[in-house]
N, C-alpha and C positions, 0 to 999 in steps of 0.2 A: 834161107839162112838158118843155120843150125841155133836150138832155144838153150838159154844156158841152163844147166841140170839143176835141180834144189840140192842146196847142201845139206849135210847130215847136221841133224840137230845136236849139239853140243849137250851132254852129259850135267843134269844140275851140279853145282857148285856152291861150297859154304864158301868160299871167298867173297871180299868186295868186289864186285865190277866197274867196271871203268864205264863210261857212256859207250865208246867205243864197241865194248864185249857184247855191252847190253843191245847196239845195233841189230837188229831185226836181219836178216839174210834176205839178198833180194830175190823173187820168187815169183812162179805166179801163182795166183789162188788155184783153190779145184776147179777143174773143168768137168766134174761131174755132181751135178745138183744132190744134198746129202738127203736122203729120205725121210731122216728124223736130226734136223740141225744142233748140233751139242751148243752148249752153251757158249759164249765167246766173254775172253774175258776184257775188262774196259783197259782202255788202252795205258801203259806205264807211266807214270809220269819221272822222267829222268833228268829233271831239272834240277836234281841236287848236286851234277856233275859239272865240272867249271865248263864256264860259256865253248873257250878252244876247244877242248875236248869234244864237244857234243857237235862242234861246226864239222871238227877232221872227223867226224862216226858219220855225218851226212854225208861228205863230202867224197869218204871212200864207197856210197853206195853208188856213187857214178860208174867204178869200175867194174860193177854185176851187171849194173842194169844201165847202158850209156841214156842220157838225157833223148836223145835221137830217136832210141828205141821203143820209146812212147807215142810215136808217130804211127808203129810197124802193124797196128790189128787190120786184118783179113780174114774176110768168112771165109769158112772150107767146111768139108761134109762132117765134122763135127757138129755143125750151127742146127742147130733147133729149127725146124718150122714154127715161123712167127706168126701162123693163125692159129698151130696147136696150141704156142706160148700162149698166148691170149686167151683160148679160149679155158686155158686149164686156169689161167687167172681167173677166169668168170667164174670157177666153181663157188658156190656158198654164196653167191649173188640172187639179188632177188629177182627171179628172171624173166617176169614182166618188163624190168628194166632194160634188161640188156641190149635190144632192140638201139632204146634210146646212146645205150653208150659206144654201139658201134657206127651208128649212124653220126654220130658226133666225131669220132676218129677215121670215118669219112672225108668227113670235109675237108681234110687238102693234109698232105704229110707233117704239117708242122699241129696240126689237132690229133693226127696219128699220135704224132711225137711224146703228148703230153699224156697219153693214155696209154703208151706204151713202156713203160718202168721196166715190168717186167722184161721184157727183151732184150735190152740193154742191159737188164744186171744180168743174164745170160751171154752175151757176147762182151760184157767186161770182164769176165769171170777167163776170158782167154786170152786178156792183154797181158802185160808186161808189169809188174808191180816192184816200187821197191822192195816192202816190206811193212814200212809205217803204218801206221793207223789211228783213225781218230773216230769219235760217236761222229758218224758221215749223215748228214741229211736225206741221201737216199734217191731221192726223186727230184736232184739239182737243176731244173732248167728254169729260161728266165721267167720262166712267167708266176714261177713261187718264189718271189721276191717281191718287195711292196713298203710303203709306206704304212704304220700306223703307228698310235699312241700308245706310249709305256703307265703304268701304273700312276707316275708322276705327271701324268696328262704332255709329255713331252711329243711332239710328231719324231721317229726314226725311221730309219729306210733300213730292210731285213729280210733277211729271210724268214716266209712267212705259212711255209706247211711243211711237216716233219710225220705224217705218217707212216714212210717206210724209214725212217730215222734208225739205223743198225751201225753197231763197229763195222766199220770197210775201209778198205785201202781209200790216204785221204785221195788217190788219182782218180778214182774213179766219179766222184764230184765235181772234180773240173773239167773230167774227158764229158761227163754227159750235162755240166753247162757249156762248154764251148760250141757243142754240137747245135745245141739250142739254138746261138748265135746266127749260126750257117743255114740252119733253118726257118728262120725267125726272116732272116733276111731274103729267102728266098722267096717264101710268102710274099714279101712287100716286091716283088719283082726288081731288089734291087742285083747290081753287077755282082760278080763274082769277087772280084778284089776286093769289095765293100761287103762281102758276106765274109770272108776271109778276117780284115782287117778288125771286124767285130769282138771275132771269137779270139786273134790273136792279143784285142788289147784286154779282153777278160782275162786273160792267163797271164798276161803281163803285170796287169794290177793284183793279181792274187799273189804271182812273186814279189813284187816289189811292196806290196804292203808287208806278207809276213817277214820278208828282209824288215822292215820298218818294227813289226811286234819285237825280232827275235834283238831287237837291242833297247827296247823298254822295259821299265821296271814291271813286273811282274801284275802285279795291283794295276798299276793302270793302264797296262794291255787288258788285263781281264776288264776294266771297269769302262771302258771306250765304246760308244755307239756312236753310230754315225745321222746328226744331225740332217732329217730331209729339207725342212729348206735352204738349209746352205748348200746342200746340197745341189738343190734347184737353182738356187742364186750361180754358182760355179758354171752351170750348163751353159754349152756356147752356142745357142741358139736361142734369143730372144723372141721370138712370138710362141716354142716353147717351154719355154722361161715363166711367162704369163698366165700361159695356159694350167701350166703344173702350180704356181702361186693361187692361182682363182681358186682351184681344189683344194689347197691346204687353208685357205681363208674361209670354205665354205666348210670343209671338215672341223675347223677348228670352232667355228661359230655356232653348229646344231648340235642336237643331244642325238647320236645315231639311235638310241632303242626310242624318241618319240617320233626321227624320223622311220622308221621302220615300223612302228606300230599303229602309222596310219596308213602306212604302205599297204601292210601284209594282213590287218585285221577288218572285223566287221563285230557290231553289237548285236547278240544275240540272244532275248530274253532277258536283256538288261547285263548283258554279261558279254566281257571280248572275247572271240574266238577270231583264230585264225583263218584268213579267206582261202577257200580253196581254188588253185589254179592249177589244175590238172592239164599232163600228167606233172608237172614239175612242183608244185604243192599241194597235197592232197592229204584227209583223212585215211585211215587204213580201218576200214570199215570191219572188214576181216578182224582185227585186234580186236576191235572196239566190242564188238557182240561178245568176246569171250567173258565167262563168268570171272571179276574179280578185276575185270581193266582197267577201271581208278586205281584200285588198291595198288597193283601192280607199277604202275607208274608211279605214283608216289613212293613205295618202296625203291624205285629207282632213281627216284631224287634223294633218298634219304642216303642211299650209299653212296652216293655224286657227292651228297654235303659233308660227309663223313672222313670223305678222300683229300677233302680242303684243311690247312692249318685255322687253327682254333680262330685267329680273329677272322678269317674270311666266313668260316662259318656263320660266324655271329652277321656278317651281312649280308648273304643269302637268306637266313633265317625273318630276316623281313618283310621274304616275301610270299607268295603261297603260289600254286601252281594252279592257273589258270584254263591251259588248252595245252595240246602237244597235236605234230603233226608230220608229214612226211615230208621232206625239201631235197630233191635233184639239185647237187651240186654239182662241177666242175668236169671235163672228162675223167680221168683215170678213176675218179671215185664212185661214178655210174655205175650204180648196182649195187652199191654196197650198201646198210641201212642205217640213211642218216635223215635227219629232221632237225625240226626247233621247237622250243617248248617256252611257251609266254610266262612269263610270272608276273606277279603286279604285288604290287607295295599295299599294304593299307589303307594308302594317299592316293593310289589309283597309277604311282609310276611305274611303270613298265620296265622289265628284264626281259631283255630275248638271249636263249642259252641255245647256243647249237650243239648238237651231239650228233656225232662221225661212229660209224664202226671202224672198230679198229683191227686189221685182220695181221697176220705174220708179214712181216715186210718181206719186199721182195728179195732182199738181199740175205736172207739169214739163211737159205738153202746152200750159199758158195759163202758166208762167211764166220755162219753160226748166227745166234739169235742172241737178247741185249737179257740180263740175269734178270728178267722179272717175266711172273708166271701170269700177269694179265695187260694183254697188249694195251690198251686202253694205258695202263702207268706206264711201258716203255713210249709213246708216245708224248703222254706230259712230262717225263725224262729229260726226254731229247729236247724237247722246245724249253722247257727251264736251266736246261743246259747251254746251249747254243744260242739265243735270243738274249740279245744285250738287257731289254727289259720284257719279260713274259705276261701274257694275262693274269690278272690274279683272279680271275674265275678256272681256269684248268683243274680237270678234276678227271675221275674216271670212273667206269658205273659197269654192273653185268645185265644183260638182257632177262626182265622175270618170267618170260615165257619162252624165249630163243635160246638165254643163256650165251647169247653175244657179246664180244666186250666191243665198250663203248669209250672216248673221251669227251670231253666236255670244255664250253668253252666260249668266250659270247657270241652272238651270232655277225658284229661287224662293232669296229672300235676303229669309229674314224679312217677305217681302212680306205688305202688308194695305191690303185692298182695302174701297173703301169699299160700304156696305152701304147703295143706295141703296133698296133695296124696304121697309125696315123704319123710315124715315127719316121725320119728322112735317117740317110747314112750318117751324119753327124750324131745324130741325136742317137740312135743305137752304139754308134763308138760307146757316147758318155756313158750310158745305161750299164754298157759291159762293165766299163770300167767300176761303175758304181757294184754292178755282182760282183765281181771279182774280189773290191773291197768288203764286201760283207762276208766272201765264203770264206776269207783270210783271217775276221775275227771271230768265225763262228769253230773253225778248224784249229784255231790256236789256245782254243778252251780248253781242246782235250791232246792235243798234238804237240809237242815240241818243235816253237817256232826255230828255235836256233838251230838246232838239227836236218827240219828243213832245206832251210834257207840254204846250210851247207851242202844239200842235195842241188836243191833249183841255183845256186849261184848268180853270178851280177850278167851272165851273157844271156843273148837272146834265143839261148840252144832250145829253153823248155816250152816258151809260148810258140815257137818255131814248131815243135815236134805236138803240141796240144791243138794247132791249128791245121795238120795234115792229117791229124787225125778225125776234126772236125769237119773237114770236105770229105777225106774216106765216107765216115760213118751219116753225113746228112744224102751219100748217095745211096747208102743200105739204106736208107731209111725209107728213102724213095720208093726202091723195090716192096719192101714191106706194106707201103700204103698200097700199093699198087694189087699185092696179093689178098690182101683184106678188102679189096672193091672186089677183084675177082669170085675172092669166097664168097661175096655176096652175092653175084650174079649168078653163082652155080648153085646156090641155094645150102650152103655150108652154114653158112651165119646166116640169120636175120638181124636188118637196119630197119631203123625208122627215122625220116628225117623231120625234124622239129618245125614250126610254123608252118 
């Protein structure tokens, strides 16, 4: 099939535009990663154009880029080798680690999956785009979605990690949660139909809710979170009904930093420090002998504190800085250098602060990178943006020895995480359905739902066409786990597997 050519960019103009003018040209992004990413600018907001107008600007992008066509990605000898991708991702990693993160994306294609961003934003970089765009999440699959508490102590269900958080086409969010789905479900050894029907009701409920935003008032599309346990209460599966209520009754009932600070600590000298569980929690002893180590750390709390609006300030400032330490997080972020740092109150209450590095997201090579010159703030960006209620600890810090940038952020706040292993075909419909819901209000923040909607319309062309692409792409994915055991066997990479 012949690709439709990019149009010529239209001449600025002192005229007013119409919504229509202001439609985007459908396209597809570069298929050659930018060396040095320019800046990308945040996506327009063209809601000051009457509702008709911005539906017929969506609606004609159907005719660049048919709904169907979304279906259509296939590797060919342009595609990357996906152990190069990876392993050029590992660069700037701490590479004692690495070991542990490829052994981790080992474990079976769908642990591949989550550690694999980068490759995917290189083989999305060849699909089909409209043109749209929104502050995208980046690193969309199910498993960074979750339960936890807002500011107001409320439980919500969200999307819940925004690391590579860049402007990107909003397609590319839902081709690599759908994919998740097909994945997710393969894992659980379920039918094919029921890996399928997963990923097609994710994209189902992502159309039909932004259909749902793009005819609400403004205000209170923007101000809509989606309540978890009613959430849970809706799900049609009663003994997982129960089970997800038990966790939000036990969440809702403990203080996560006193449960965690019996977990994680030990008294030492009359003083908490944090217990070391190596390799997954450990001192970095290395640091620590440097002349000036406290110093250093506490200067990196002070620019953390500094990065917070004034009354947050004022309640971090309560408390003083105890211990820091090293903490192995999640796949994709293995390698990269993150930890927790204890603080304690005067009263002896305990804060746990986790801090993540924060490196260029993957997506800013093919889409440009988000206008702030310390990754650490495009990261607290995107989650104060996109996050119906954000932590009010987010903050961001530079490394005083590495000069790394860092964000910052609690180390668990009631969080609950969905429990995809124990999950029958029912209960992954609902789950999709529940992302789907969340990626429609996190995308409509910075996207024009009406315009949208005018693209995706009321038939079932687009979850059709995001669900053939989800079988396509969870069989590359296959392949790719499969060449990442091979590297290992031939001695390309080193794994190490954990327990």
């Amino acid at each position: 099939m012949s690709q439709p050519r990019k149009p010529r960019t239209p001449k600025p103009s002192t005229r007013k535009t119409t919504a229509a003018a202001k439609a985007p040209a459908a396209r597809r992004p570069a298929r050659r990663a930018a060396a040095t990413p320019p800046v990308a600018r945040l996506p327009e907001q063209s809601h000051g154009a009457p509702h008709a107008e911005r539906r017929a600007a969506g609606k004609a992008l159907r005719e660049r880029v048919a709904r169907e066509v979304l279906a259509n990605w296939q590797p060919d000898a342009r595609r990357a080798d996906p152990v190069d991708l990876l392993v050029a991702s590992s660069a700037g990693r701490v590479p004692e680690l690495l070991p542990i993160r490829y052994g981790r994306m080992m474990a079976s294609p769908f642990a591949f999956y989550r550690g694999a961003a980068a490759v995917m934003a290189h083989d999305l970089s060849f699909a089909h785009v409209t043109g749209l765009s929104v502050v995208a999440c980046g690193d969309c699959h199910l498993m960074n979605f979750g339960g936890f508490a807002t500011p107001e102590r409320r439980l919500v269900f969200d999307i819940n990690d925004f690391d590579e958080v860049s402007v990107a086409p909003w397609e590319w969010d839902v081709a690599r949660l759908a994919a998740s789905f097909v994945i997710a479900g393969r894992a659980n050894g379920f039918r094919a139909a029921d890996c399928r029907e997963a990923a097609w009701t994710a994209a189902r409920s992502y159309r039909e809710n932004m259909a749902r935003y793009a005819e609400m008032p403004v205000l209170d599309a923007y101000y809509e979170a989606i309540d978890l346990e009613k959430l849970v209460l809706a799900g049609p599966d009663e003994e997982m009904k129960r089970l997800n209520l038990k966790r939000i009754r036990k969440a809702q009932g403990e203080s996560a930093h006193l449960k965690e600070y019996t977990k994680l600590t030990v008294e030492s000298g009359g003083q908490p420090r944090i217990r070391d569980e190596p390799p997954l929690i450990f001192h970095d002893s290395d640091l620590e002998r440097q002349t000036g180590y406290r110093a250093m750390v506490e200067g990196m709390i002070a620019q953390y504190v500094a990065t917070l609006p004034p009354e947050r300030r004022m309640l971090v400032e309560r408390y003083r800085l105890a211990d820091v330490a090293v903490k192995v997080v999640g796949v994709g972020s293995v390698g990269t250098y993150c930890g927790i740092a204890l603080m304690v109150s005067g009263n002896g209450d305990p804060l746990f602060l986790q801090f993540k590095e924060a490196r260029a997201s993957v997506l800013e090579p093919y889409c440009g990178r988000l206008p702030f010159a310390h990754s650490g703030e495009r990261v607290v960006f995107g989650q104060r943006l996109l996050q119906a209620g954000a932590d009010i600890f987010l903050g961001w810090m530079t490394g005083g020895f590495t000069g790394k940038h860092f964000y910052v952020r609690q180390l668990r706040d009631a969080k609950i995480k969905p429990m995809v292993e124990i999950m029958k075909p029912v209960n992954l419909r609902a789950y999709a359905s529940a992302c789907g819901w969340a990626l429609a209000r996190a995308h409509k923040r910075t996207g024009d739902a009406v315009m949208l909607t005018g693209y995706l319309g009321a038939s079932d062309a687009f979850e059709d066409a995001m669900t053939a692409f989800a079988a396509r792409y969870a069989d590359r994915n296959e392949q790719d786990h499969a060449a990442l055991v091979a590297a290992v066997r031939a001695g390309r990479v080193e794994a190490r597997a954990e327990g």
